[in-house]
N, CA, C and O atoms as CSV, one atom per row, in Angstrom:
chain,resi,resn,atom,element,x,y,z
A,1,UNK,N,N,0.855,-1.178,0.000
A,1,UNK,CA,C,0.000,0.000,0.000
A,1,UNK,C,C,0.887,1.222,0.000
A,1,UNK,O,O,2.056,1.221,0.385
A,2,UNK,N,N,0.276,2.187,-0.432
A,2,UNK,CA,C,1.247,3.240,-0.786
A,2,UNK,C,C,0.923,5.029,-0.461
A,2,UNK,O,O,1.687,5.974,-0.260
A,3,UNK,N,N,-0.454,4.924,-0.523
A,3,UNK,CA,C,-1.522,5.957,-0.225
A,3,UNK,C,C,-3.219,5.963,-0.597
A,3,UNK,O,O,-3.803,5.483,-1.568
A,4,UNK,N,N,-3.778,6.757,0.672
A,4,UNK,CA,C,-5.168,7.040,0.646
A,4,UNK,C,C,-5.730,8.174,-0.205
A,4,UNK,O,O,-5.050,9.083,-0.681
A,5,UNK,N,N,-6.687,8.062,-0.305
A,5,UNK,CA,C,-7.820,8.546,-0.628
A,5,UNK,C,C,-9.044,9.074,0.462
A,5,UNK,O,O,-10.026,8.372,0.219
A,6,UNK,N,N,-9.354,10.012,1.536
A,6,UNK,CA,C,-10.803,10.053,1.747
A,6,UNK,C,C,-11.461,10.493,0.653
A,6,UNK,O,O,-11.068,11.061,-0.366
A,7,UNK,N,N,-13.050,9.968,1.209
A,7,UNK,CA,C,-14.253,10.371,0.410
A,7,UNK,C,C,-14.878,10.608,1.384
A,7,UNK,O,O,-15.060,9.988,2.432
A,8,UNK,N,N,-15.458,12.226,0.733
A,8,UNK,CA,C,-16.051,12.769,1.497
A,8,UNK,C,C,-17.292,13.153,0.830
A,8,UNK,O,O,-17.476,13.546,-0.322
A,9,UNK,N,N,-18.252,12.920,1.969
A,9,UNK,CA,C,-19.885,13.131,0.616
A,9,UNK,C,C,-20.047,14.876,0.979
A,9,UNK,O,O,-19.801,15.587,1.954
A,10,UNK,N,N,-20.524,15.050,-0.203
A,10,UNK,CA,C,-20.846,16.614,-0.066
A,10,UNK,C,C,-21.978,17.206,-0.354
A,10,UNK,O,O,-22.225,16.122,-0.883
A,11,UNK,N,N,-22.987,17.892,-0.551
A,11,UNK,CA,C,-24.235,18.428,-1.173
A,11,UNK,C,C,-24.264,18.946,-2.204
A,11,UNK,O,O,-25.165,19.054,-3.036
A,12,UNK,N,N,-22.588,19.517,-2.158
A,12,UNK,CA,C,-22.837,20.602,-3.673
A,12,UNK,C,C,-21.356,19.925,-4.265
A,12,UNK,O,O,-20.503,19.683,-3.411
A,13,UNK,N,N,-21.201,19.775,-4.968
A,13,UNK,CA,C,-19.920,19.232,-5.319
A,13,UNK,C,C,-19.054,20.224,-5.921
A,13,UNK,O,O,-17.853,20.225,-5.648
A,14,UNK,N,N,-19.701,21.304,-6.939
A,14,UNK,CA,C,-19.253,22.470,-7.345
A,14,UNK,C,C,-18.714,23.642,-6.199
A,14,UNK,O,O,-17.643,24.249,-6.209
A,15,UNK,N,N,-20.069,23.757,-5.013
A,15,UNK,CA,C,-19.674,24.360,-4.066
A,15,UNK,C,C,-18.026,23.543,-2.920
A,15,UNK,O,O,-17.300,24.306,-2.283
A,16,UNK,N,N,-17.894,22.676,-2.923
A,16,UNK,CA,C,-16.824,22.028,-2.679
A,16,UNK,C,C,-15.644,22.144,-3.121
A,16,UNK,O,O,-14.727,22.523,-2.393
A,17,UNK,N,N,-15.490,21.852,-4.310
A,17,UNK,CA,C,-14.458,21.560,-4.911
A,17,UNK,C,C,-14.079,23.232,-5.122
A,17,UNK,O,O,-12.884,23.407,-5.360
A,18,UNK,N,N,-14.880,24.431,-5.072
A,18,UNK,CA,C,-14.532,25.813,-5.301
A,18,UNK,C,C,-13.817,26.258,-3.745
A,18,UNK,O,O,-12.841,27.004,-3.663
A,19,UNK,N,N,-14.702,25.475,-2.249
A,19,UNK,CA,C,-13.719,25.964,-1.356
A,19,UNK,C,C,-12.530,25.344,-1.407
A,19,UNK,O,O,-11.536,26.066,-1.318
A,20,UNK,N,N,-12.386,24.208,-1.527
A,20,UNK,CA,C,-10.559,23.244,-1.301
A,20,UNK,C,C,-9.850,24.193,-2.380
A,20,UNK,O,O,-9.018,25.035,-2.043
A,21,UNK,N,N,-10.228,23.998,-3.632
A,21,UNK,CA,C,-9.330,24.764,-4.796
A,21,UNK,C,C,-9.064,26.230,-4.339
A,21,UNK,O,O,-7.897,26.542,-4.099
A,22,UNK,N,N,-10.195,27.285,-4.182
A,22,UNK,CA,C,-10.002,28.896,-3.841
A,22,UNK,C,C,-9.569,28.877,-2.648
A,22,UNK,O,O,-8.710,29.755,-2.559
A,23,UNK,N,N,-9.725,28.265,-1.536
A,23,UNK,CA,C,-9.362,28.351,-0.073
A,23,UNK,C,C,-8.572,27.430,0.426
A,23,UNK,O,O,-7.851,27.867,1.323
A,24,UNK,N,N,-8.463,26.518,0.224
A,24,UNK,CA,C,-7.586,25.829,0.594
A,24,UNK,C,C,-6.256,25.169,0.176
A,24,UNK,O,O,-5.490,24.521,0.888
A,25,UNK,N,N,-6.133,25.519,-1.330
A,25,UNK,CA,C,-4.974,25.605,-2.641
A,25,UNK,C,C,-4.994,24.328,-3.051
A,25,UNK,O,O,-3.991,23.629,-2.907
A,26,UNK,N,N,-6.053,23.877,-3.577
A,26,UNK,CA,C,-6.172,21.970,-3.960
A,26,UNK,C,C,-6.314,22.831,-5.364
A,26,UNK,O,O,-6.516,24.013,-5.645
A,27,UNK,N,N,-6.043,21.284,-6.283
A,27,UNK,CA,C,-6.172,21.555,-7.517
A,27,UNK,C,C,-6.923,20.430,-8.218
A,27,UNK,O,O,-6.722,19.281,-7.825
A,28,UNK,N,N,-7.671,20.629,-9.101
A,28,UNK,CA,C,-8.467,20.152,-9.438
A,28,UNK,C,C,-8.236,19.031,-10.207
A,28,UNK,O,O,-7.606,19.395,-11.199
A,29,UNK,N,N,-8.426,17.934,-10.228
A,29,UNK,CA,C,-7.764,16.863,-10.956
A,29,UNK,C,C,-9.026,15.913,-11.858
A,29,UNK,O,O,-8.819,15.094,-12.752
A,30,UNK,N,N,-10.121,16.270,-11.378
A,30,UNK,CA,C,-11.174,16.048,-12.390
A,30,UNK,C,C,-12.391,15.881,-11.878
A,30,UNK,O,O,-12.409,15.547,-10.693
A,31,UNK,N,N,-13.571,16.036,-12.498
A,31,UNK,CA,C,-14.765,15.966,-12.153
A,31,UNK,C,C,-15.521,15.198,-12.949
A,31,UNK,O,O,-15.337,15.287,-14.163
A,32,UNK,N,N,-16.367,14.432,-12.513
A,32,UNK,CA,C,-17.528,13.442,-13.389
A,32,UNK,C,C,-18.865,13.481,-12.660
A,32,UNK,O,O,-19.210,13.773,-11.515
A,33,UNK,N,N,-19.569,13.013,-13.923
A,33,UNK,CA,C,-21.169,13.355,-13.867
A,33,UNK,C,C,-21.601,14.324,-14.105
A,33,UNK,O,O,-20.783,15.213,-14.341
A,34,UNK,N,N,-23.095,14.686,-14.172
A,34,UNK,CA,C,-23.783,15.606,-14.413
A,34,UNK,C,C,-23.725,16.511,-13.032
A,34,UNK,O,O,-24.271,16.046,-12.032
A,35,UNK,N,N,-23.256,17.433,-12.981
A,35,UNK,CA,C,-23.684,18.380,-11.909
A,35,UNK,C,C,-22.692,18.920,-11.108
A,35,UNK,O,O,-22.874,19.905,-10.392
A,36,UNK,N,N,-21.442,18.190,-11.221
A,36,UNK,CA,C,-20.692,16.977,-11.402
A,36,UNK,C,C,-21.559,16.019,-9.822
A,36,UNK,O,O,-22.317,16.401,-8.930
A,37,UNK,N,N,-21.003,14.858,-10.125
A,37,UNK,CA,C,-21.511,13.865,-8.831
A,37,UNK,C,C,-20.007,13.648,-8.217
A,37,UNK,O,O,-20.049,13.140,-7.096
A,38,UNK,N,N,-19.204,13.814,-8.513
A,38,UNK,CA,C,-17.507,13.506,-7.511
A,38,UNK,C,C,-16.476,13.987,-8.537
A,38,UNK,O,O,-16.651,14.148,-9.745
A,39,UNK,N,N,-15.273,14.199,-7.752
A,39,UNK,CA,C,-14.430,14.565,-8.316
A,39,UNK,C,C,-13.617,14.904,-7.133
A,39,UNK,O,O,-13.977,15.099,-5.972
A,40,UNK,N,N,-12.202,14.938,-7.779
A,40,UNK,CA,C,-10.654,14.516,-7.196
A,40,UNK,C,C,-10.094,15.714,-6.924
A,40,UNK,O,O,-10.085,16.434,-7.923
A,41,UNK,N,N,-9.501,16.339,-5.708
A,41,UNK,CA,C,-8.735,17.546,-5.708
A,41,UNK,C,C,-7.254,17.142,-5.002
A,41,UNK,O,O,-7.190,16.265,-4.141
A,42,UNK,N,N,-6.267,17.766,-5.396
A,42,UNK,CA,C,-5.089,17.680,-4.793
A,42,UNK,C,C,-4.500,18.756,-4.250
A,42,UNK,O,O,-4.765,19.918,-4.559
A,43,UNK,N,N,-3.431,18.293,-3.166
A,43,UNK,CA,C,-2.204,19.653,-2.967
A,43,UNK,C,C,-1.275,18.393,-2.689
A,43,UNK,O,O,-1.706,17.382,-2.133
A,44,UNK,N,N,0.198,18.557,-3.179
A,44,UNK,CA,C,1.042,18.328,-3.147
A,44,UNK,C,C,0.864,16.579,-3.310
A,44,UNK,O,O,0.970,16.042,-4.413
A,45,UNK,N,N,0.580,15.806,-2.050
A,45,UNK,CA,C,0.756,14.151,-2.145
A,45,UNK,C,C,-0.521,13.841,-1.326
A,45,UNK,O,O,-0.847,12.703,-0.988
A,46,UNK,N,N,-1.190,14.936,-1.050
A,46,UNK,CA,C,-2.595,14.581,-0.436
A,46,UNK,C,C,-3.897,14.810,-1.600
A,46,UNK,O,O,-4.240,15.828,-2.201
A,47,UNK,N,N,-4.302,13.778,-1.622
A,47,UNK,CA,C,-5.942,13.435,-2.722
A,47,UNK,C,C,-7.506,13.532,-2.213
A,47,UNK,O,O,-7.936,12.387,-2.077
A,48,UNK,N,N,-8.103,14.129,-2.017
A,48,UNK,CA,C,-9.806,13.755,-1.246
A,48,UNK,C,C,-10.407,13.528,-2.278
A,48,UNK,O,O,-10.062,13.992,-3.365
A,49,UNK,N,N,-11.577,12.644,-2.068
A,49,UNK,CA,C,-12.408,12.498,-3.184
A,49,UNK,C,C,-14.000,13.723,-2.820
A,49,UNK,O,O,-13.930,14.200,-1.687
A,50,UNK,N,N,-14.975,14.080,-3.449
A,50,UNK,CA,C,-15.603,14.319,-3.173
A,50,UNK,C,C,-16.835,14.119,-3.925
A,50,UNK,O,O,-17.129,14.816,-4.897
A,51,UNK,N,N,-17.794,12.855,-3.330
A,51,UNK,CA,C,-18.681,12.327,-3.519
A,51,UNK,C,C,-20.066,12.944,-3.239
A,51,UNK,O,O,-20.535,12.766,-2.115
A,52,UNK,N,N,-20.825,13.709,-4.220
A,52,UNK,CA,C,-22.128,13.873,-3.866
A,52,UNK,C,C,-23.133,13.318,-3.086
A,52,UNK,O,O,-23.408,12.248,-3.629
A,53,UNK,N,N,-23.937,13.494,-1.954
A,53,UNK,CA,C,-24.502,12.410,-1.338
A,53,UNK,C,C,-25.941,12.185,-2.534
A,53,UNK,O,O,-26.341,12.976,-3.389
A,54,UNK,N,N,-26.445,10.851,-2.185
A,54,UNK,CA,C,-27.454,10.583,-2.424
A,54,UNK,C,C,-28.746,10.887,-1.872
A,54,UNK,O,O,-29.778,10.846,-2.542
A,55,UNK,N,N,-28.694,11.202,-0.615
A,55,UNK,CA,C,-30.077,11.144,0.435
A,55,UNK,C,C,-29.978,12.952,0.325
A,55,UNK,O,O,-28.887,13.509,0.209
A,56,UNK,N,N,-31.046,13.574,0.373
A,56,UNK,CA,C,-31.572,14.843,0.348
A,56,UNK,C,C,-31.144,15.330,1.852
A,56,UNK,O,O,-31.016,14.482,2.735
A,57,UNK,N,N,-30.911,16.826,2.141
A,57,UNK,CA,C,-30.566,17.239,3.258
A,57,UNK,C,C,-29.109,17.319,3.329
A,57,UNK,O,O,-28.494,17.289,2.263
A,58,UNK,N,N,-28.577,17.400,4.238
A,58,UNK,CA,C,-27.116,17.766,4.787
A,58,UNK,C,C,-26.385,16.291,4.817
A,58,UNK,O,O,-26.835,15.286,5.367
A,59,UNK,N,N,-24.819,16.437,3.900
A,59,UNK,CA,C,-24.051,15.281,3.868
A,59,UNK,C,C,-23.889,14.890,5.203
A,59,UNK,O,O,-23.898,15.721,6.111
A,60,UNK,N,N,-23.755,13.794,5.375
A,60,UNK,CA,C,-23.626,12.933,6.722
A,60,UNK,C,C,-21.954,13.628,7.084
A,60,UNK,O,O,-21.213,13.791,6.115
A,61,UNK,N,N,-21.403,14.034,8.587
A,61,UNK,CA,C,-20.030,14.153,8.565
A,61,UNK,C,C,-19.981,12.972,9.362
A,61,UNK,O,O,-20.951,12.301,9.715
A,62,UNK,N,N,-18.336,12.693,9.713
A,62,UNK,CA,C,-17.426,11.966,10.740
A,62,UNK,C,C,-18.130,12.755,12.531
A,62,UNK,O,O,-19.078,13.540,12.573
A,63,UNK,N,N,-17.566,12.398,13.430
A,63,UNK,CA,C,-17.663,12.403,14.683
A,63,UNK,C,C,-17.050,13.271,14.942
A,63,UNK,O,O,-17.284,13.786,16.035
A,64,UNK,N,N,-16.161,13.758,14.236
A,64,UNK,CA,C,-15.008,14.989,14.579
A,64,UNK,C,C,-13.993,14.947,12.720
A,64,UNK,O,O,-14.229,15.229,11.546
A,65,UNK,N,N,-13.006,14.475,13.450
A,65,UNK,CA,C,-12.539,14.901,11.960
A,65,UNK,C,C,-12.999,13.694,11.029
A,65,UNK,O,O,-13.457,12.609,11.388
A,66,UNK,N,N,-12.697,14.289,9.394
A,66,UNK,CA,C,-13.043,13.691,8.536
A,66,UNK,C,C,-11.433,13.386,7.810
A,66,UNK,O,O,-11.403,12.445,7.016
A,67,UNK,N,N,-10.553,13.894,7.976
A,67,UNK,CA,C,-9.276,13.587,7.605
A,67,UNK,C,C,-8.421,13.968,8.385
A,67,UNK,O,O,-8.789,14.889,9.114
A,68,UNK,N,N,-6.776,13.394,8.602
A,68,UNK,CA,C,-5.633,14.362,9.241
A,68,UNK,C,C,-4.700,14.235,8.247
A,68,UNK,O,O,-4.210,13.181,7.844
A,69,UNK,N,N,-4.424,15.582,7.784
A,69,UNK,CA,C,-3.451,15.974,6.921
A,69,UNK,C,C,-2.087,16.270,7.372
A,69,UNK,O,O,-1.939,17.450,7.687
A,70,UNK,N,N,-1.158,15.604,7.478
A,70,UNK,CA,C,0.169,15.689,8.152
A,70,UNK,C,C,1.169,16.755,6.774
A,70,UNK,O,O,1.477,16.566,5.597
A,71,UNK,N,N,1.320,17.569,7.514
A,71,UNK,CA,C,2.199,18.811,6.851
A,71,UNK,C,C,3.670,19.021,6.787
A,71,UNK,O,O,4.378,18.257,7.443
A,72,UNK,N,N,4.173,19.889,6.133
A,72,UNK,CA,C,5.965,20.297,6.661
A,72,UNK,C,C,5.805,21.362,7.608
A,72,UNK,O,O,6.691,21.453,8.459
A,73,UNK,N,N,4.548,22.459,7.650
A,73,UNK,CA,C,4.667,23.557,8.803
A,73,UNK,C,C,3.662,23.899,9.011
A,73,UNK,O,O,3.196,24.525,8.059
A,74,UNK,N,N,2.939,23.799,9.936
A,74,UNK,CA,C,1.435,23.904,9.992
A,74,UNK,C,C,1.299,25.489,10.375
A,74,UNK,O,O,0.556,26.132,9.634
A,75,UNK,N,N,1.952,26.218,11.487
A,75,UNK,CA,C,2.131,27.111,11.168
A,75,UNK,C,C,1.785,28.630,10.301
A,75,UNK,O,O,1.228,29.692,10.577
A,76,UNK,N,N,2.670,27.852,8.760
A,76,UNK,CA,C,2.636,28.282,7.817
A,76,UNK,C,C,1.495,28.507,7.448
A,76,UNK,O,O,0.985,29.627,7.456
A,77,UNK,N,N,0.676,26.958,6.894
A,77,UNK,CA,C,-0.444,26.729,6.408
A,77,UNK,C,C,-1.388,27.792,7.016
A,77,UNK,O,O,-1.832,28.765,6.407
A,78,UNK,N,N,-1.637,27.459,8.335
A,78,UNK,CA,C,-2.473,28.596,9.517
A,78,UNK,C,C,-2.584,29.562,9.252
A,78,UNK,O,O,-3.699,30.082,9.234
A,79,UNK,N,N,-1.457,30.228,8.926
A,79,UNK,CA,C,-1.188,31.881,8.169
A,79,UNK,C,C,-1.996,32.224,7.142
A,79,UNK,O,O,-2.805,33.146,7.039
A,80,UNK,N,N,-1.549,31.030,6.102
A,80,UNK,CA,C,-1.901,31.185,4.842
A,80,UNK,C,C,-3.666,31.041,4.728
A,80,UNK,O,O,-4.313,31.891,4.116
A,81,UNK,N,N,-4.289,29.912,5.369
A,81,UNK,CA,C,-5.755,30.093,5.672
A,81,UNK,C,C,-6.380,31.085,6.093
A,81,UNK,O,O,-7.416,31.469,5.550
A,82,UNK,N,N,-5.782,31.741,7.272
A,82,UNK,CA,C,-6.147,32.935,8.095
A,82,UNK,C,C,-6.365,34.640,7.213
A,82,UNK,O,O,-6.910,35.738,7.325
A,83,UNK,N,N,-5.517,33.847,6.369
A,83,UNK,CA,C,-5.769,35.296,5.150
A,83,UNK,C,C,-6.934,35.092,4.410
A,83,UNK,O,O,-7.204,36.079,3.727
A,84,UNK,N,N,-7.703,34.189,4.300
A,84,UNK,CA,C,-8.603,33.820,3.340
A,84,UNK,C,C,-9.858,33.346,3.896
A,84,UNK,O,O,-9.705,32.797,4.988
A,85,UNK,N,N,-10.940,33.389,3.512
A,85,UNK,CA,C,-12.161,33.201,4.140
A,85,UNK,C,C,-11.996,31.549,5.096
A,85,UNK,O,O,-12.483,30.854,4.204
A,86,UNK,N,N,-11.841,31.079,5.616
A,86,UNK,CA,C,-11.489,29.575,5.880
A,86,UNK,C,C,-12.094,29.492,8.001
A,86,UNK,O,O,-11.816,30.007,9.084
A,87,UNK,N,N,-12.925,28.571,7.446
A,87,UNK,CA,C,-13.635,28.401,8.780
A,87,UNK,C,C,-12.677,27.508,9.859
A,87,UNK,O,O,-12.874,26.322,10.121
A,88,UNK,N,N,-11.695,28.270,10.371
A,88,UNK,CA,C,-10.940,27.640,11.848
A,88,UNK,C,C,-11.676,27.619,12.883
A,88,UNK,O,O,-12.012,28.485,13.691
A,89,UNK,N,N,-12.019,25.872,12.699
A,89,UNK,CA,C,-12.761,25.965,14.005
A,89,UNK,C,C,-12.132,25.376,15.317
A,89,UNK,O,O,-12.744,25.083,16.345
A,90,UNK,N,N,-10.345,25.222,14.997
A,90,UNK,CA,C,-9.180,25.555,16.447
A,90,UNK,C,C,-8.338,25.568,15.826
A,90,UNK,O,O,-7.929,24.881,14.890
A,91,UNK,N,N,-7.870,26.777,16.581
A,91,UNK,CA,C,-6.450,27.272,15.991
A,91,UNK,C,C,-5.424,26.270,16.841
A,91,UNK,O,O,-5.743,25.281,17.500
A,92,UNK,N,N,-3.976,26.876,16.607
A,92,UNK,CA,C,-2.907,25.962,16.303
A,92,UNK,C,C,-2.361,25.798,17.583
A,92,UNK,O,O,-1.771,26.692,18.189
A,93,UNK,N,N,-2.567,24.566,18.035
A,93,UNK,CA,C,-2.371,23.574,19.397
A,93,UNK,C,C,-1.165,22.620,19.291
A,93,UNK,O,O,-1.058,21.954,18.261
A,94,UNK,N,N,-0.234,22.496,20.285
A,94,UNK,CA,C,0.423,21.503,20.725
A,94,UNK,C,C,-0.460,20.295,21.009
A,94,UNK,O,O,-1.504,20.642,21.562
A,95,UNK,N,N,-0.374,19.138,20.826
A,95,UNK,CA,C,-1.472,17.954,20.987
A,95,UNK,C,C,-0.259,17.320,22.215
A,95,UNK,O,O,0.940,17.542,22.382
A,96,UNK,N,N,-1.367,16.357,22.994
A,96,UNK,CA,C,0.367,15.537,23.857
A,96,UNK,C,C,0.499,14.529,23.056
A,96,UNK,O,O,0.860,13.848,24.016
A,97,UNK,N,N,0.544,13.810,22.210
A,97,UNK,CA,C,0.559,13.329,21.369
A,97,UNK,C,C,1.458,13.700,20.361
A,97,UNK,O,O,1.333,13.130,19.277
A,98,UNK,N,N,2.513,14.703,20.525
A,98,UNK,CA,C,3.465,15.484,19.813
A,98,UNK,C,C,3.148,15.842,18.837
A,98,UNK,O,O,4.254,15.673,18.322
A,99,UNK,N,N,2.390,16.339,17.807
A,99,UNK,CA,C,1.686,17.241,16.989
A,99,UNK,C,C,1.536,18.615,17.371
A,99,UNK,O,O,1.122,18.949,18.481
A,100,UNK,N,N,1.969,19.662,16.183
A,100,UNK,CA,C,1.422,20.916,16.255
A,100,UNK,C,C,0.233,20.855,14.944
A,100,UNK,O,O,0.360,20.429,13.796
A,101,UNK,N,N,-0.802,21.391,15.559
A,101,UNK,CA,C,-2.037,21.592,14.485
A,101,UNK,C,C,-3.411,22.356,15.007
A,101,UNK,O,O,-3.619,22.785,16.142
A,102,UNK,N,N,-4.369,22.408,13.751
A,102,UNK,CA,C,-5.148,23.093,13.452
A,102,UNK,C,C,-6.456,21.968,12.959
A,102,UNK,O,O,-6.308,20.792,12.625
A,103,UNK,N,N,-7.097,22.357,12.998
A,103,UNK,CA,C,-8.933,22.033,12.320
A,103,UNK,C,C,-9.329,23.558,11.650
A,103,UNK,O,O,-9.223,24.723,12.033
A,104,UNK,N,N,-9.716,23.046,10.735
A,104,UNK,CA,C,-10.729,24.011,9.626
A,104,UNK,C,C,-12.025,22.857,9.072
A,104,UNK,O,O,-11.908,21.650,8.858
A,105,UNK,N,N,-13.167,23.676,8.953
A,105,UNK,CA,C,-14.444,23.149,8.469
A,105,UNK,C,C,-14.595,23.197,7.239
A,105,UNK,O,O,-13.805,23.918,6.630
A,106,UNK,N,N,-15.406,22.626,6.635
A,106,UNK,CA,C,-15.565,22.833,4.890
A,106,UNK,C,C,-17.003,23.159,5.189
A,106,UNK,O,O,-17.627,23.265,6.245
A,107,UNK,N,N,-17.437,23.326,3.508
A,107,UNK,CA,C,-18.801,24.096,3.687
A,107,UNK,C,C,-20.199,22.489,4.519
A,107,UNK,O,O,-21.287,22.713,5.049
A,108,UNK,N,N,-19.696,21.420,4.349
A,108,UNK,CA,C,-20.969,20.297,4.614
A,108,UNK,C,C,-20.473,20.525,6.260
A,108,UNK,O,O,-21.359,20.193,7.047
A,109,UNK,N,N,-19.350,20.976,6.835
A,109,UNK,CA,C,-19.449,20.200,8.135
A,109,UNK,C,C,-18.242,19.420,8.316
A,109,UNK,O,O,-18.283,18.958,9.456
A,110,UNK,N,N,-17.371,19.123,7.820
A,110,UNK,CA,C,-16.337,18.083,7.702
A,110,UNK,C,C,-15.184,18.701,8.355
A,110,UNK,O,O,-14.698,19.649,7.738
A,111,UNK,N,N,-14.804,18.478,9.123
A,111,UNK,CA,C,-13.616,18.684,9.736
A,111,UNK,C,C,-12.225,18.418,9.406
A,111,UNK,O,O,-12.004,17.233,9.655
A,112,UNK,N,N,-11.226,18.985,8.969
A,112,UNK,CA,C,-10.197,18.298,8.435
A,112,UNK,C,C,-8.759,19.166,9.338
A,112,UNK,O,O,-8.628,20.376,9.522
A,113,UNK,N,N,-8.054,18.300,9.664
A,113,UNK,CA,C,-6.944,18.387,10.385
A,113,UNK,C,C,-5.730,18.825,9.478
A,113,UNK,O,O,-5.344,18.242,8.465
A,114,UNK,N,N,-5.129,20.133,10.123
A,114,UNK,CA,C,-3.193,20.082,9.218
A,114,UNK,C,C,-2.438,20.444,10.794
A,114,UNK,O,O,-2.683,21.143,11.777
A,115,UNK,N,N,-1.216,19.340,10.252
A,115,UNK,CA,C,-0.031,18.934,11.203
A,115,UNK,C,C,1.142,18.817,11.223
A,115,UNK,O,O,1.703,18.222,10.303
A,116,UNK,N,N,1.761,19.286,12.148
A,116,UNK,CA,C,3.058,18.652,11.526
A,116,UNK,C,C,3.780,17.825,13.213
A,116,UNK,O,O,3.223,17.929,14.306
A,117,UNK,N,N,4.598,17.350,13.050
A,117,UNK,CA,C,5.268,16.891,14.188
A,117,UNK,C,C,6.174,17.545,14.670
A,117,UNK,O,O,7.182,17.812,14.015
A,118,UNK,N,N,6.023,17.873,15.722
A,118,UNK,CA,C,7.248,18.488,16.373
A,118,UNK,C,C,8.332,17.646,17.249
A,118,UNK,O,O,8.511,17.782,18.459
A,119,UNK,N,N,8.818,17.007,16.634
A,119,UNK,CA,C,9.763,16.099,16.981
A,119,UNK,C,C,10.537,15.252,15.529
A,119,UNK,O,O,10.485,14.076,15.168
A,120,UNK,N,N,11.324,16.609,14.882
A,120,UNK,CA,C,11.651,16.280,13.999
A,120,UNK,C,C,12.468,14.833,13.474
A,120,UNK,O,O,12.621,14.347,12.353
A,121,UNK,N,N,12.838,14.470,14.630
A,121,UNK,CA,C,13.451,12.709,14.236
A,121,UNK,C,C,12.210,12.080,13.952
A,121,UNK,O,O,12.324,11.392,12.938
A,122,UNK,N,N,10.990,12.039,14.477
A,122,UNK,CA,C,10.184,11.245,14.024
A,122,UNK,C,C,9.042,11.356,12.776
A,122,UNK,O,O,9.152,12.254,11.942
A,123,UNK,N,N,7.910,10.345,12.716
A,123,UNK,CA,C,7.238,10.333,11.262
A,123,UNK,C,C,5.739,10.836,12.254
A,123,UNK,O,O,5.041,11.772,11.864
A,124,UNK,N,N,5.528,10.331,13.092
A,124,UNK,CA,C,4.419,11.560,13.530
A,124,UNK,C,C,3.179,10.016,14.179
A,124,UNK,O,O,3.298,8.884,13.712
A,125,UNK,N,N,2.480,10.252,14.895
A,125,UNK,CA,C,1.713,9.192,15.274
A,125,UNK,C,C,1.098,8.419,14.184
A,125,UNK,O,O,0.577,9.109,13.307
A,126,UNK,N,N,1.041,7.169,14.042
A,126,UNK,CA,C,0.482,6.306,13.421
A,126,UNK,C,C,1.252,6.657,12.090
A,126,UNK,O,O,0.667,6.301,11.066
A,127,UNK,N,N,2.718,7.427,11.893
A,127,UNK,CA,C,3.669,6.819,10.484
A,127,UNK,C,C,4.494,6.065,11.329
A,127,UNK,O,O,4.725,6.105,12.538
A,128,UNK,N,N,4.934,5.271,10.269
A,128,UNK,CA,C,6.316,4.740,10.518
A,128,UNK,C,C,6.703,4.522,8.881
A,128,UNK,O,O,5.900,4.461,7.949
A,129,UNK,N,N,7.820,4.446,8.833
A,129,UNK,CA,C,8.596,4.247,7.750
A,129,UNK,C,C,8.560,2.905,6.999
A,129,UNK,O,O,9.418,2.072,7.290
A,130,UNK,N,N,7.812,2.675,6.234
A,130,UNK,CA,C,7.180,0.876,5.943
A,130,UNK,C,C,8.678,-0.227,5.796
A,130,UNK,O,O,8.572,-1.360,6.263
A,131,UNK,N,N,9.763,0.117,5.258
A,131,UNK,CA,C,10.976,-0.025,5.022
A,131,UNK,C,C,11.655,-0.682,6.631
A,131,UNK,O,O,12.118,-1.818,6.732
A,132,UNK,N,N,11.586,0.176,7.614
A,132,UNK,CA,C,11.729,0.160,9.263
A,132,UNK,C,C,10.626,-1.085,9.471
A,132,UNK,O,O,11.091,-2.163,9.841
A,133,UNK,N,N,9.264,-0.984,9.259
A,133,UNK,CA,C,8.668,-1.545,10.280
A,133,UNK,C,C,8.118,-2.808,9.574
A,133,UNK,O,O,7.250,-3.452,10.163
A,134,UNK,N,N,8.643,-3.300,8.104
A,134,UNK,CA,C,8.340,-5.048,7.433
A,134,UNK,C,C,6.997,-4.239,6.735
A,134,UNK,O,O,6.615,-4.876,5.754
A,135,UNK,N,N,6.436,-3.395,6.901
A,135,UNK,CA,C,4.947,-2.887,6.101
A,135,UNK,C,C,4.897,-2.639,4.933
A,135,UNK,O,O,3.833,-2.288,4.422
């Protein structure tokens, strides 16, 4: 295995894919269906999918977050959101868990995490180096 994908259901898929791309610096890697019904955005080595829901009303979210995006400077990122319309709904925390990070909302509700580790020898909770650990 090599890398993920979330899918995240959304209501508007147009309205979606316009906040990650305008607000959050994803790039658009394609859209399908009429209306579109999903489509792929990127930044750098991170992918979300974003799946139109089926059932009428508000996309179903996660319990809290819907992704954790592990970063080079979260920091940075923070800055760079903070200039731009972007719903922080917690700013940038030490975790004990050795993480520095942030949560921002998207327009359904979805919570998505950026991080970085502050403990630069290591890969950050739940990496390890697949090479190191037989994975």
């Amino acid at each position: 295995m090599h890398s993920v994908m979330p899918v995240l259901q959304v209501s508007d898929v147009n309205r979606s894919v316009a906040f990650y791309r305008d607000l959050l610096g994803f790039t658009v890697n394609g859209t399908w269906g009429d209306g579109p019904e999903f489509a792929i955005i990127q930044r750098g080595k991170v992918s979300i999918a974003l799946d139109r829901s089926r059932d009428d009303g508000p996309a179903p979210v996660n319990q809290y977050w819907a992704a954790y995006i592990y970063v080079d400077d979260a920091d940075a990122l923070h800055e760079e959101f903070a200039g731009r319309d972007v719903d922080i709904v917690r700013g940038l925390e030490n975790s004990f868990y050795g993480m520095r990070e942030f949560d921002v909302r998207d327009p359904d509700g979805h919570i998505i995490a950026f991080a970085h580790d502050l403990d630069s020898a290591s890969d950050g909770p739940g990496l390890t180096d697949p090479d190191k650990s037989g994975g």
